[in-house]
PDBQT receptor file of N, H, CA, C and O in Angstrom, charges set to zero:
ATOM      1  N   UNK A   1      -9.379  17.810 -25.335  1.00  0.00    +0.000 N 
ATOM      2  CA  UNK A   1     -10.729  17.317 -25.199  1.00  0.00    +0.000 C 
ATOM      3  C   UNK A   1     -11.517  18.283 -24.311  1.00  0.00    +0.000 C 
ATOM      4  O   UNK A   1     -11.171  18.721 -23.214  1.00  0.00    +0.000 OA
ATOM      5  N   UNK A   2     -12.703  18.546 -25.029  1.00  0.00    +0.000 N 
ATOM      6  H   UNK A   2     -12.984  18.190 -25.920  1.00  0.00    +0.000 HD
ATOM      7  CA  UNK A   2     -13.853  19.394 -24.045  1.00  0.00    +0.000 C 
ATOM      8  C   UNK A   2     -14.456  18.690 -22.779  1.00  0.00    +0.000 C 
ATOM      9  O   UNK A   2     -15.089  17.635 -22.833  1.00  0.00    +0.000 OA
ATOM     10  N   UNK A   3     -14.150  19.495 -21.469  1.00  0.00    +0.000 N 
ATOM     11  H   UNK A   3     -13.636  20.352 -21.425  1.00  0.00    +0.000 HD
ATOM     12  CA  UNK A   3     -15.281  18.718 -20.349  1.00  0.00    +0.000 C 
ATOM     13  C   UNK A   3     -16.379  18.971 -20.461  1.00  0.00    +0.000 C 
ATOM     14  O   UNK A   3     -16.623  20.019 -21.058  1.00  0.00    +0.000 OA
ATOM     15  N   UNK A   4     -17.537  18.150 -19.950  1.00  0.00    +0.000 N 
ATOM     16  H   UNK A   4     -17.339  17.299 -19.465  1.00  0.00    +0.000 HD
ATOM     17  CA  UNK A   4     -18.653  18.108 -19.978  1.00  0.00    +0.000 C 
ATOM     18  C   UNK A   4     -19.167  19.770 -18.740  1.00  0.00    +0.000 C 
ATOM     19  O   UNK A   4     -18.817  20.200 -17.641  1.00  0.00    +0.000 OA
ATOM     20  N   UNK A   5     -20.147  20.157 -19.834  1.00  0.00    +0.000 N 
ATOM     21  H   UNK A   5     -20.431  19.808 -20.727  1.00  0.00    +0.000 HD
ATOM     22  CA  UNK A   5     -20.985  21.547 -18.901  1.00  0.00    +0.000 C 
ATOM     23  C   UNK A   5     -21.820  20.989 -18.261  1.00  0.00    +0.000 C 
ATOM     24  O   UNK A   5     -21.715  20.971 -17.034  1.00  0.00    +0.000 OA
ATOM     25  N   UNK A   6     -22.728  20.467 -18.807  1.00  0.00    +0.000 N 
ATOM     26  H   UNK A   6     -22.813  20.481 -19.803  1.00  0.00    +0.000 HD
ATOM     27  CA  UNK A   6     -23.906  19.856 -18.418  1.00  0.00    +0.000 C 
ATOM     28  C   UNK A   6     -24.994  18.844 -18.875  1.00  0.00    +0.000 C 
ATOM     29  O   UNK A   6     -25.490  18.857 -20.001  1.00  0.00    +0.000 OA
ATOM     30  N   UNK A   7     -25.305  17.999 -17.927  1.00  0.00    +0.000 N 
ATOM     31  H   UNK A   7     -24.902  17.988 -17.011  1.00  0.00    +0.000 HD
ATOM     32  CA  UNK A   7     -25.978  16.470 -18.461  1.00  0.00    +0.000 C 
ATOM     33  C   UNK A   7     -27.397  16.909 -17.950  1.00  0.00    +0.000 C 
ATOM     34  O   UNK A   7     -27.717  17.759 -17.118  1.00  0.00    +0.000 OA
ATOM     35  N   UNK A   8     -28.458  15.685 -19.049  1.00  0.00    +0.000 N 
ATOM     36  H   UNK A   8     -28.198  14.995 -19.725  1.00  0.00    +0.000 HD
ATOM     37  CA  UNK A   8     -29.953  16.393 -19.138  1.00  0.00    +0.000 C 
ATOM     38  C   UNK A   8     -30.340  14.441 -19.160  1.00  0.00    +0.000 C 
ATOM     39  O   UNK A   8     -29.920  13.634 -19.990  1.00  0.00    +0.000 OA
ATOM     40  N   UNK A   9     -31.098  14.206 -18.155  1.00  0.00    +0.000 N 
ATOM     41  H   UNK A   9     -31.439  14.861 -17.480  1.00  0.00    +0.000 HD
ATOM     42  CA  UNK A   9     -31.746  12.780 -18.050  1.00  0.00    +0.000 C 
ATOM     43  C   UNK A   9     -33.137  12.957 -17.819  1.00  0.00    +0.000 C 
ATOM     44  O   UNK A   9     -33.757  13.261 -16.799  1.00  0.00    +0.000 OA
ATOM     45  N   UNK A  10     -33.656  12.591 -19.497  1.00  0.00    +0.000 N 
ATOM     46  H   UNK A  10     -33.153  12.344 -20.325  1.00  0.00    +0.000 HD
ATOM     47  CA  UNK A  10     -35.291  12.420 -19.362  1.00  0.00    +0.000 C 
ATOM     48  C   UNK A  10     -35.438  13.865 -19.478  1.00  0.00    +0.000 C 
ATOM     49  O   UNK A  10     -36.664  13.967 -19.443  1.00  0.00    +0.000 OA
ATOM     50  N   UNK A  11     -35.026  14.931 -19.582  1.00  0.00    +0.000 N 
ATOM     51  H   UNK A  11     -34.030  14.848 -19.611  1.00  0.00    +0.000 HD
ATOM     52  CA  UNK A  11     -35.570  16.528 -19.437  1.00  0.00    +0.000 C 
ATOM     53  C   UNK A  11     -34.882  17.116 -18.246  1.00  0.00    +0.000 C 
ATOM     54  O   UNK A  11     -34.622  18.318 -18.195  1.00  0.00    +0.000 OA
ATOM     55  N   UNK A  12     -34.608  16.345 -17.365  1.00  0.00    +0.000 N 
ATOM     56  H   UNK A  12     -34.819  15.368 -17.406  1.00  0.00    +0.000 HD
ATOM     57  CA  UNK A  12     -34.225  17.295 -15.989  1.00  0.00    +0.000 C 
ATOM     58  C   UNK A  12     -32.694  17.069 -15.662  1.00  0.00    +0.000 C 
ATOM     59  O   UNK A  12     -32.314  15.922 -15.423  1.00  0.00    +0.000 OA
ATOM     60  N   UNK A  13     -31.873  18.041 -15.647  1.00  0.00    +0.000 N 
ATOM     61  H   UNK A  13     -32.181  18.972 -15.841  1.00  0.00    +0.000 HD
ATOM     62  CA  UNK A  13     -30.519  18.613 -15.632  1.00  0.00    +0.000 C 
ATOM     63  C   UNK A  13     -30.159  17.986 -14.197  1.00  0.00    +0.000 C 
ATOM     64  O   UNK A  13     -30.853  18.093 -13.185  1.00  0.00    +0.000 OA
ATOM     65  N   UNK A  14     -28.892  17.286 -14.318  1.00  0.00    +0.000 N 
ATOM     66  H   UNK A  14     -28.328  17.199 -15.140  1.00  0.00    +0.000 HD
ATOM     67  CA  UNK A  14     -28.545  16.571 -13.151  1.00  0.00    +0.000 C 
ATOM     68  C   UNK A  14     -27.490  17.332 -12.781  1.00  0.00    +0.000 C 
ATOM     69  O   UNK A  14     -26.912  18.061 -13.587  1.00  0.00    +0.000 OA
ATOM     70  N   UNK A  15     -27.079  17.204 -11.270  1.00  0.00    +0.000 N 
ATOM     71  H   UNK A  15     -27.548  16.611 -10.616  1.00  0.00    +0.000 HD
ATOM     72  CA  UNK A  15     -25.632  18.103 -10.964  1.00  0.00    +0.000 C 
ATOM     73  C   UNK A  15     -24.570  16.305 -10.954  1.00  0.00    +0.000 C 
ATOM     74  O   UNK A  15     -24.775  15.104 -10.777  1.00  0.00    +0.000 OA
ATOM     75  N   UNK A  16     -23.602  17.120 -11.230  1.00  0.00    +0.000 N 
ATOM     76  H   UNK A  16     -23.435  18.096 -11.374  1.00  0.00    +0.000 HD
ATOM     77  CA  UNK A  16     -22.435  15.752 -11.852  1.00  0.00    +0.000 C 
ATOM     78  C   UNK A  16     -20.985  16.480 -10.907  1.00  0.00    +0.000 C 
ATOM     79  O   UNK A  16     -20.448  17.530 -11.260  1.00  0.00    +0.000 OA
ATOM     80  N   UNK A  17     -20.650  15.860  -9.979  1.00  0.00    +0.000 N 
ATOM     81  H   UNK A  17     -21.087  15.007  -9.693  1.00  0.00    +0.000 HD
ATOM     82  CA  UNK A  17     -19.345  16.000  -8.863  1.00  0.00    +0.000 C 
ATOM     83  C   UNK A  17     -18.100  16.157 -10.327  1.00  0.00    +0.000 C 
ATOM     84  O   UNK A  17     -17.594  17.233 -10.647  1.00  0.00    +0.000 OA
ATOM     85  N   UNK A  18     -17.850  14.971 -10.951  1.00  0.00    +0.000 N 
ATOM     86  H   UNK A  18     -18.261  14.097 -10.691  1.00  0.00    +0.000 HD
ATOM     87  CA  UNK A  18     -17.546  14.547 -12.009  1.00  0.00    +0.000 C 
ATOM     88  C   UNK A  18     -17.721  14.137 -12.766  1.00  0.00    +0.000 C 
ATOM     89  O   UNK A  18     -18.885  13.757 -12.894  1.00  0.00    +0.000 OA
ATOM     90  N   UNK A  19     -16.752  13.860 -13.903  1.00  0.00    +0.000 N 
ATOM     91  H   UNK A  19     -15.807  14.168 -13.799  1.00  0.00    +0.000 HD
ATOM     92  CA  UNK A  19     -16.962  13.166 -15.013  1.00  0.00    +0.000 C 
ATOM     93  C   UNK A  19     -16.050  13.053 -16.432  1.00  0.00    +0.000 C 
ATOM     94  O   UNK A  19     -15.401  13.993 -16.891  1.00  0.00    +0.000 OA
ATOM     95  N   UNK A  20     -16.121  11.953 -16.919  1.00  0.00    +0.000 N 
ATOM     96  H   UNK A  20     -16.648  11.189 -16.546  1.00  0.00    +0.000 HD
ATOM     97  CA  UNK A  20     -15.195  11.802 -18.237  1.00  0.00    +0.000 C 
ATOM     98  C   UNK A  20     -15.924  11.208 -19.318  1.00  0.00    +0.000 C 
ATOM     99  O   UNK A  20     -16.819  10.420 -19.011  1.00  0.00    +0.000 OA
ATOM    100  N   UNK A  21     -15.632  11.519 -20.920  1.00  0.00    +0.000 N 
ATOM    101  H   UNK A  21     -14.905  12.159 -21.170  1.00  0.00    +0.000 HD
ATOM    102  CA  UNK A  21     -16.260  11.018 -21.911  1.00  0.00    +0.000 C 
ATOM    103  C   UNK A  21     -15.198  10.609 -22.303  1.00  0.00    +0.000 C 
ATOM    104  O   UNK A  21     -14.137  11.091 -21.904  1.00  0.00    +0.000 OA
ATOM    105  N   UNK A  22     -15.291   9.360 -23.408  1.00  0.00    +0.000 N 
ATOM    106  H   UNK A  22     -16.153   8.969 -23.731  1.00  0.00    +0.000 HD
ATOM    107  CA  UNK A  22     -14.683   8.396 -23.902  1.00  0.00    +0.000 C 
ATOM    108  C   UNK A  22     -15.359   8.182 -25.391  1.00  0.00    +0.000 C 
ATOM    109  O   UNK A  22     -16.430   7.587 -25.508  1.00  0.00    +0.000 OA
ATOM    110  N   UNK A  23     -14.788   8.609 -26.284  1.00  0.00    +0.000 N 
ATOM    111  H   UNK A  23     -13.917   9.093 -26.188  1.00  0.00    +0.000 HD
ATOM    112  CA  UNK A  23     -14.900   7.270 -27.680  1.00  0.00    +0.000 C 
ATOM    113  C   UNK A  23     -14.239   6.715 -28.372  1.00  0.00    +0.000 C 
ATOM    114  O   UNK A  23     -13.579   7.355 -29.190  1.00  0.00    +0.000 OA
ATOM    115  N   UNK A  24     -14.163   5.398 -28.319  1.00  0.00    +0.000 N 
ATOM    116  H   UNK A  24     -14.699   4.879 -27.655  1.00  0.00    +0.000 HD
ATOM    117  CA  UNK A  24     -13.870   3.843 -28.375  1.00  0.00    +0.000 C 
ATOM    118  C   UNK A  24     -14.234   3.799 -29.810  1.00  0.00    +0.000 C 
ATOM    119  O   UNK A  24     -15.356   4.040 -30.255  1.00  0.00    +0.000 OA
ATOM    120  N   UNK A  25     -13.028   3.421 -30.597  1.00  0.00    +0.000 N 
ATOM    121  H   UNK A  25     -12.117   3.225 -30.236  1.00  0.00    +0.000 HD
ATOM    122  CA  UNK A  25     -13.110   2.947 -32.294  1.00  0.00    +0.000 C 
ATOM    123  C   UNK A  25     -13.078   1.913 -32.583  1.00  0.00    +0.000 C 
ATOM    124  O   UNK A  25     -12.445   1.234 -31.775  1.00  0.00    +0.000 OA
ATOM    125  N   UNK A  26     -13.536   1.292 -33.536  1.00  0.00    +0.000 N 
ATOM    126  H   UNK A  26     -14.050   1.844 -34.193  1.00  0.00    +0.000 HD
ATOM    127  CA  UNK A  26     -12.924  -0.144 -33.968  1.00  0.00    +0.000 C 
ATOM    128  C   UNK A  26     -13.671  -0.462 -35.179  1.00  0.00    +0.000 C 
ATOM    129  O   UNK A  26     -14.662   0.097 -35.648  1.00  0.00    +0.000 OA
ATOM    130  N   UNK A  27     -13.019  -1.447 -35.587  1.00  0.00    +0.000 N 
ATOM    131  H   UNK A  27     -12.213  -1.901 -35.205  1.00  0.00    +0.000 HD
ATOM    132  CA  UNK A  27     -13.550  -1.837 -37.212  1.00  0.00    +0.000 C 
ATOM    133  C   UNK A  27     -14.998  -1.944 -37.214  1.00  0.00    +0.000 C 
ATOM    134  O   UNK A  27     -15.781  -1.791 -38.152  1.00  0.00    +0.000 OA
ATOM    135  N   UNK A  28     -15.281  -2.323 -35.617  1.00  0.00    +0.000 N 
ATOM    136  H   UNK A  28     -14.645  -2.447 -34.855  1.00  0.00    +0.000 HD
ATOM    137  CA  UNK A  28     -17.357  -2.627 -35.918  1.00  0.00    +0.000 C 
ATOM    138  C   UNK A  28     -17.950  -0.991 -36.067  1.00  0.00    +0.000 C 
ATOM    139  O   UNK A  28     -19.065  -0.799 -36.552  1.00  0.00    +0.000 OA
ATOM    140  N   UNK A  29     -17.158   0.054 -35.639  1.00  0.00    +0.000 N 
ATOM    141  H   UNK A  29     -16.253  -0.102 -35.244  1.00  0.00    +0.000 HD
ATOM    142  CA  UNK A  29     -17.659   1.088 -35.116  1.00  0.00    +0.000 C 
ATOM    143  C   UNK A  29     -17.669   1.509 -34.012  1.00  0.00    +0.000 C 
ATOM    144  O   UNK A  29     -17.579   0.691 -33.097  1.00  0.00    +0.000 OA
ATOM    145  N   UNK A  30     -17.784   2.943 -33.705  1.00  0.00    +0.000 N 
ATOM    146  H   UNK A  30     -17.857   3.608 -34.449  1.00  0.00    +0.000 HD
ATOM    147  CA  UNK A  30     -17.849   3.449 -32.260  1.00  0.00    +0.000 C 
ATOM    148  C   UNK A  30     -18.573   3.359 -31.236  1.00  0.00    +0.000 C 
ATOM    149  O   UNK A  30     -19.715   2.901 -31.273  1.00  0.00    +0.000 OA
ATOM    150  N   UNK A  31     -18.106   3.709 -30.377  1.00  0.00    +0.000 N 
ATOM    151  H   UNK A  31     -17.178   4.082 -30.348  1.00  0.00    +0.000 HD
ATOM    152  CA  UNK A  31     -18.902   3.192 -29.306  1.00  0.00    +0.000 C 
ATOM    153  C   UNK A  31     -18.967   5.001 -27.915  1.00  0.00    +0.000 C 
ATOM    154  O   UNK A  31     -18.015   5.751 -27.701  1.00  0.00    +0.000 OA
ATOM    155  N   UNK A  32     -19.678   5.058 -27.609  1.00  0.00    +0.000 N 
ATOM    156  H   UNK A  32     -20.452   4.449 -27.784  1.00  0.00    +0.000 HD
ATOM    157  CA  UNK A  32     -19.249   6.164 -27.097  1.00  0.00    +0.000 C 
ATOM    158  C   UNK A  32     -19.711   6.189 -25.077  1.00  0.00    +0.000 C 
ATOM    159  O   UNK A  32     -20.877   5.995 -24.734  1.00  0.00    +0.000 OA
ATOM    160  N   UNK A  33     -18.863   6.387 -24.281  1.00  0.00    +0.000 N 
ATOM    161  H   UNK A  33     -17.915   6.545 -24.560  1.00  0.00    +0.000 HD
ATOM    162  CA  UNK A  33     -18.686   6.134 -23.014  1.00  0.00    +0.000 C 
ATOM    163  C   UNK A  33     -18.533   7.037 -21.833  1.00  0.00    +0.000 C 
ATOM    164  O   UNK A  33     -17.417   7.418 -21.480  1.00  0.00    +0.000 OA
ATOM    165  N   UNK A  34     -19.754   7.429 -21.144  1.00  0.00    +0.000 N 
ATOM    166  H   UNK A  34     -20.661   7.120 -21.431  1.00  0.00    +0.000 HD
ATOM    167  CA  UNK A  34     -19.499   8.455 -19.785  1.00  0.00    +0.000 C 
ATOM    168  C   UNK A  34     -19.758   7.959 -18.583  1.00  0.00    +0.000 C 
ATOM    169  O   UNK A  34     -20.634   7.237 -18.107  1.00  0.00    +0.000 OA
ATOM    170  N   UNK A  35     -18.645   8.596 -18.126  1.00  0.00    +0.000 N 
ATOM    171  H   UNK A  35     -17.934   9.182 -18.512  1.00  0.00    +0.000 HD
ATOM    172  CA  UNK A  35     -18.605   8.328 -16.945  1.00  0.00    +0.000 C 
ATOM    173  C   UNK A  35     -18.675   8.990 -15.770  1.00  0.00    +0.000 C 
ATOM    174  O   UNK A  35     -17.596   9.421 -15.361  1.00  0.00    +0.000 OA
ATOM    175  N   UNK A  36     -19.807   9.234 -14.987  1.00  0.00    +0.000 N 
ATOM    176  H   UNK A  36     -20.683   8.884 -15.319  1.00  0.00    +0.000 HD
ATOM    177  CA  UNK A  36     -20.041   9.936 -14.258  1.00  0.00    +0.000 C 
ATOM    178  C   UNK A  36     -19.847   9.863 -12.734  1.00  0.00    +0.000 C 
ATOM    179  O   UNK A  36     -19.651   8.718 -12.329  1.00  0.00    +0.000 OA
ATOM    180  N   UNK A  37     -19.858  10.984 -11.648  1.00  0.00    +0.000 N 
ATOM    181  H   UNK A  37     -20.017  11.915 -11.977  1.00  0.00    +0.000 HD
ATOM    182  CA  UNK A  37     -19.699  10.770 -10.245  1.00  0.00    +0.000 C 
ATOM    183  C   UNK A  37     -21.381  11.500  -9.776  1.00  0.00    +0.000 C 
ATOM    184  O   UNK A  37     -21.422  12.729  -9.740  1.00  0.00    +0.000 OA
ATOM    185  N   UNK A  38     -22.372  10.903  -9.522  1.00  0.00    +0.000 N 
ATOM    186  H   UNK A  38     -22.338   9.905  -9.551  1.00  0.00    +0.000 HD
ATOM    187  CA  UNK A  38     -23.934  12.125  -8.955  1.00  0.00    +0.000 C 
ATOM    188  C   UNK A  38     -23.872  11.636  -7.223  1.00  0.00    +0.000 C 
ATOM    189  O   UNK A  38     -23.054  11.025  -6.535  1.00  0.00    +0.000 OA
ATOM    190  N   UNK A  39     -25.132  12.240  -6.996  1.00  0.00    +0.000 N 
ATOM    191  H   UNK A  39     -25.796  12.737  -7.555  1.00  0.00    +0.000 HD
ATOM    192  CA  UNK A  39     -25.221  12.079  -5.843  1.00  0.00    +0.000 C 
ATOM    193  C   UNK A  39     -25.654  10.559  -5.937  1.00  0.00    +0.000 C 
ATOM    194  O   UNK A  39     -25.863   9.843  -6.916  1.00  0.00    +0.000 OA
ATOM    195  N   UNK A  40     -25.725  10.275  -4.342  1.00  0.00    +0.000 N 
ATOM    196  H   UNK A  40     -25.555  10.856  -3.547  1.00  0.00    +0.000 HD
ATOM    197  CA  UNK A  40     -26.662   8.544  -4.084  1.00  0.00    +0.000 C 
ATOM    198  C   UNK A  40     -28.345   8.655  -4.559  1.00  0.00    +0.000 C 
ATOM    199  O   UNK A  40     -29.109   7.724  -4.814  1.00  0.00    +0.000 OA
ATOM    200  N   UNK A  41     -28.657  10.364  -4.579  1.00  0.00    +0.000 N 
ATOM    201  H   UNK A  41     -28.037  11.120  -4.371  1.00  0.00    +0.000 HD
ATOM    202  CA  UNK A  41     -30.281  10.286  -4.337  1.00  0.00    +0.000 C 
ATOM    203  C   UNK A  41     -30.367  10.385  -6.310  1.00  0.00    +0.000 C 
ATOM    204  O   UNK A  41     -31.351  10.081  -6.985  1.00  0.00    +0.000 OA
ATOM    205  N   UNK A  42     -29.412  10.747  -6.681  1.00  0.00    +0.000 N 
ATOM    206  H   UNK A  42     -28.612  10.993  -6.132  1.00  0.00    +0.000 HD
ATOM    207  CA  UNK A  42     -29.959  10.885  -7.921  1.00  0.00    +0.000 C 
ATOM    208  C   UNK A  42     -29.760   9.142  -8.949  1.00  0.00    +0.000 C 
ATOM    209  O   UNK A  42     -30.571   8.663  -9.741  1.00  0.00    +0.000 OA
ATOM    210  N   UNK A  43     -28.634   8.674  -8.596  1.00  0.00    +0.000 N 
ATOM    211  H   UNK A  43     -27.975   9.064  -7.953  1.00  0.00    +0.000 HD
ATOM    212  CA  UNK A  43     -28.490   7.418  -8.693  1.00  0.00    +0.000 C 
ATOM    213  C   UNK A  43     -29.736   6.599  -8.703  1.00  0.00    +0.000 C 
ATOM    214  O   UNK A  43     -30.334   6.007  -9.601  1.00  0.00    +0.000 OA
ATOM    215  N   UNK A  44     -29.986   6.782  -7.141  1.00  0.00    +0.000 N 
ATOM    216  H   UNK A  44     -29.501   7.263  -6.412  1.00  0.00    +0.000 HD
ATOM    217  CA  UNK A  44     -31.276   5.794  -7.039  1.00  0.00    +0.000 C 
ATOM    218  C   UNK A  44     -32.497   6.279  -8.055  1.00  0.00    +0.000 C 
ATOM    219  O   UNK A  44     -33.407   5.475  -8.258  1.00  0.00    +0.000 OA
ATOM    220  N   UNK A  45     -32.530   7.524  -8.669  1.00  0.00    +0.000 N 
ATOM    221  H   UNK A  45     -31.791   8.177  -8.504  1.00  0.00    +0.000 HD
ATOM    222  CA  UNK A  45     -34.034   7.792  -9.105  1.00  0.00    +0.000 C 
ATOM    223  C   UNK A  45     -33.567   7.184 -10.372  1.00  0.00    +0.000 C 
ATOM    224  O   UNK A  45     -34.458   6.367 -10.602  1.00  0.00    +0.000 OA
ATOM    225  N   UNK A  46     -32.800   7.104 -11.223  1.00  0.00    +0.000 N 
ATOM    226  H   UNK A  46     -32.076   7.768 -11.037  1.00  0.00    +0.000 HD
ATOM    227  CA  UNK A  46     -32.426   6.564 -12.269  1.00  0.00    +0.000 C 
ATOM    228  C   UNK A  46     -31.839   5.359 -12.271  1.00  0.00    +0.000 C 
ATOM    229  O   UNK A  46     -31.594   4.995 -13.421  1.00  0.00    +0.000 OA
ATOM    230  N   UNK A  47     -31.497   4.554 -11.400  1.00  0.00    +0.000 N 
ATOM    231  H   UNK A  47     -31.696   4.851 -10.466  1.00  0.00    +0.000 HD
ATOM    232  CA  UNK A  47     -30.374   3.301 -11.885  1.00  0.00    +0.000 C 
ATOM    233  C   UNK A  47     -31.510   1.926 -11.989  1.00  0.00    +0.000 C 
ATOM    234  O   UNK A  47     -31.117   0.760 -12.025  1.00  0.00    +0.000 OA
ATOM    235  N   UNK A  48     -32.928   2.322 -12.025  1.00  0.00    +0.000 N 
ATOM    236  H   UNK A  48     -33.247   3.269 -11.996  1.00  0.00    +0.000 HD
ATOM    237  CA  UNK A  48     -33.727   1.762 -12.398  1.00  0.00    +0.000 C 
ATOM    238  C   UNK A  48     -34.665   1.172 -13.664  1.00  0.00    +0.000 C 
ATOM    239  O   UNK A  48     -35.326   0.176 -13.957  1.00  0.00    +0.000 OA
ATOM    240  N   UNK A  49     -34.262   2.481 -14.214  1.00  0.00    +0.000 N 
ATOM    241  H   UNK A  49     -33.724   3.290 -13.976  1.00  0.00    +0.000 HD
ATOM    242  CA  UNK A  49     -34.677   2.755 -15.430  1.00  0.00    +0.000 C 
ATOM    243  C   UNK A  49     -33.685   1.727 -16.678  1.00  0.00    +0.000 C 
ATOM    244  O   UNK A  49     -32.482   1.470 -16.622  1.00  0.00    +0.000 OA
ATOM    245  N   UNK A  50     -34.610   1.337 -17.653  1.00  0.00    +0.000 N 
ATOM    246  H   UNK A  50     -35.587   1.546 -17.699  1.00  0.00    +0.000 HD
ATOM    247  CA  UNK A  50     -33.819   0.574 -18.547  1.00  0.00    +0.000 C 
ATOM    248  C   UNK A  50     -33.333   1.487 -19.646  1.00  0.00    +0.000 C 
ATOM    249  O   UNK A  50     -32.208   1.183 -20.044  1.00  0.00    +0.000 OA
ATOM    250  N   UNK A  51     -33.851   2.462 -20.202  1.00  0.00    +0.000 N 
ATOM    251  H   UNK A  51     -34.765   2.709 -19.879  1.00  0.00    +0.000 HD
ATOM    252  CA  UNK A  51     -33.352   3.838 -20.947  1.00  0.00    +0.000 C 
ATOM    253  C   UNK A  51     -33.572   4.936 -21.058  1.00  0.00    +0.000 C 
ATOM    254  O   UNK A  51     -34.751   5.288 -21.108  1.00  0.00    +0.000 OA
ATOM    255  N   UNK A  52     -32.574   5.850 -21.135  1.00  0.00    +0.000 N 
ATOM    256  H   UNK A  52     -31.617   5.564 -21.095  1.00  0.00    +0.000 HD
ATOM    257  CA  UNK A  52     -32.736   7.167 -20.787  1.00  0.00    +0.000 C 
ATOM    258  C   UNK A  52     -32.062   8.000 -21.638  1.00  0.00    +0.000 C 
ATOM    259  O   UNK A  52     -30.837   8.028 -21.765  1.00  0.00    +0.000 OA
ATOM    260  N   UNK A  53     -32.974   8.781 -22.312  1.00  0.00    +0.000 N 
ATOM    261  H   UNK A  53     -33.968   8.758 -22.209  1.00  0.00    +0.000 HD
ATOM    262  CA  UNK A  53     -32.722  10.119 -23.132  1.00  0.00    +0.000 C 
ATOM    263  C   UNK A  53     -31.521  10.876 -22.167  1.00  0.00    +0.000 C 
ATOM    264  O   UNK A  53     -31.503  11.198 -20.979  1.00  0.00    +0.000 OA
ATOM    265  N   UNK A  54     -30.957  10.944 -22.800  1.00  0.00    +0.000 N 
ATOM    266  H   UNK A  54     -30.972  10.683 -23.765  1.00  0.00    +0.000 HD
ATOM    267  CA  UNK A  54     -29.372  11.975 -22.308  1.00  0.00    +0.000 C 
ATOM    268  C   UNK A  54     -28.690  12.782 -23.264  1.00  0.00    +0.000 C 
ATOM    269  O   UNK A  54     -27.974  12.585 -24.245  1.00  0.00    +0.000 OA
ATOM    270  N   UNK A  55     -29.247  13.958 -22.519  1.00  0.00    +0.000 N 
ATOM    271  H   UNK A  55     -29.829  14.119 -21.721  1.00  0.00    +0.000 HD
ATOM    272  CA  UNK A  55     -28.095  15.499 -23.460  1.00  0.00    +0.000 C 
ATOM    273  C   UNK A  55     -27.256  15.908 -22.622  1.00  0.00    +0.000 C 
ATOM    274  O   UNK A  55     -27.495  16.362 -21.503  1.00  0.00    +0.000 OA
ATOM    275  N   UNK A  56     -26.066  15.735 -23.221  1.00  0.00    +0.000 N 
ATOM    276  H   UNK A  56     -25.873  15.366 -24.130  1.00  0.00    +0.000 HD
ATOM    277  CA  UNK A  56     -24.682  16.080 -22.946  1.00  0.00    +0.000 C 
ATOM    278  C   UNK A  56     -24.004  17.184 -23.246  1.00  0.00    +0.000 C 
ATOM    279  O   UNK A  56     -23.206  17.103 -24.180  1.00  0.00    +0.000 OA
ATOM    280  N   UNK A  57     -24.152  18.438 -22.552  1.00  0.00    +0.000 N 
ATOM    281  H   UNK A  57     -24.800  18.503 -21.793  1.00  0.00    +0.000 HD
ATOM    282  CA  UNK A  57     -23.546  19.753 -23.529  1.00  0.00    +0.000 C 
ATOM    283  C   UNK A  57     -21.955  20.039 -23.254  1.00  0.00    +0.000 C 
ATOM    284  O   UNK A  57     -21.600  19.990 -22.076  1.00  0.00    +0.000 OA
ATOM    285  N   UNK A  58     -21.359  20.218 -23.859  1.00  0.00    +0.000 N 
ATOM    286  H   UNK A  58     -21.647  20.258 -24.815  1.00  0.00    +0.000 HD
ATOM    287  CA  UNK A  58     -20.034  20.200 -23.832  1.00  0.00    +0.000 C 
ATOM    288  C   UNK A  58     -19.233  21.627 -23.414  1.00  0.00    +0.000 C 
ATOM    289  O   UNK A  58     -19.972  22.600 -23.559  1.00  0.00    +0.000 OA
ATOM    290  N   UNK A  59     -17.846  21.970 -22.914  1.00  0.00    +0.000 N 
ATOM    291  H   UNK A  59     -17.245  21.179 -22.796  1.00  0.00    +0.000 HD
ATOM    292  CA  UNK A  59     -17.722  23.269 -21.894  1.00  0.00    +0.000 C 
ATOM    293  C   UNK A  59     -17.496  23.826 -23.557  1.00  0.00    +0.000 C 
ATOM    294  O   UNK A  59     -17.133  24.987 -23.369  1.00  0.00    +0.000 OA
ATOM    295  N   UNK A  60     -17.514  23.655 -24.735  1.00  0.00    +0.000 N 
ATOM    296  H   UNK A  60     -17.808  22.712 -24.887  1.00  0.00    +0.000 HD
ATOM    297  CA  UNK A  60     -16.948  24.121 -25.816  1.00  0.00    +0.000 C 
ATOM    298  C   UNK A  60     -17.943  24.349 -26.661  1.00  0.00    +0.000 C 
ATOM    299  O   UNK A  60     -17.649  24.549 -27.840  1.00  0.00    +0.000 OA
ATOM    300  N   UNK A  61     -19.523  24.370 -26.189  1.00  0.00    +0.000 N 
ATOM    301  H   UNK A  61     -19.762  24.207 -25.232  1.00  0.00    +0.000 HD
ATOM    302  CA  UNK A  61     -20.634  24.793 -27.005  1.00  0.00    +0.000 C 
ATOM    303  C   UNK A  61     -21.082  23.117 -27.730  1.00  0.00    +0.000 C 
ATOM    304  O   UNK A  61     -22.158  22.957 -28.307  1.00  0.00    +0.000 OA
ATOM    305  N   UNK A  62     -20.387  22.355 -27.618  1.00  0.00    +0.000 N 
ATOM    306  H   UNK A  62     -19.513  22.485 -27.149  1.00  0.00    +0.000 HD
ATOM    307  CA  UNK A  62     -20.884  20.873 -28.952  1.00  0.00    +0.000 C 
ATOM    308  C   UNK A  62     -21.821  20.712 -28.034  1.00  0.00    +0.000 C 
ATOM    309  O   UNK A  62     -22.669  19.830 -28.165  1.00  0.00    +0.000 OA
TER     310      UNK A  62
């Protein structure tokens, strides 16, 4: 599995300590799951928000 290079919220590139992606199968369909470590200040500017555009570039070019 490829680690994540770099995450994009709303347009602006977040720094990520860590992180893991996950996708989850099942007869309804997939489901797909990240999990991240940011700072507290970036948390707070986002954990407000009800949705958020997110690009995920992968260390393998996807």
């Amino acid at each position: 599995m490829a680690g994540i290079k770099s995450i994009n919220l709303d347009g602006e590139e977040i720094y990520v300590f860590n992180s893991a992606i996950y996708i989850f199968e099942s007869s309804e369909g997939s489901t797909l799951e990240v999990d991240l470590i940011v700072s507290e200040v970036t948390l707070r500017k986002y954990q407000d928000r009800e949705s958020l555009i997110t690009e995920i570039e992968l260390e393998d070019g996807r």
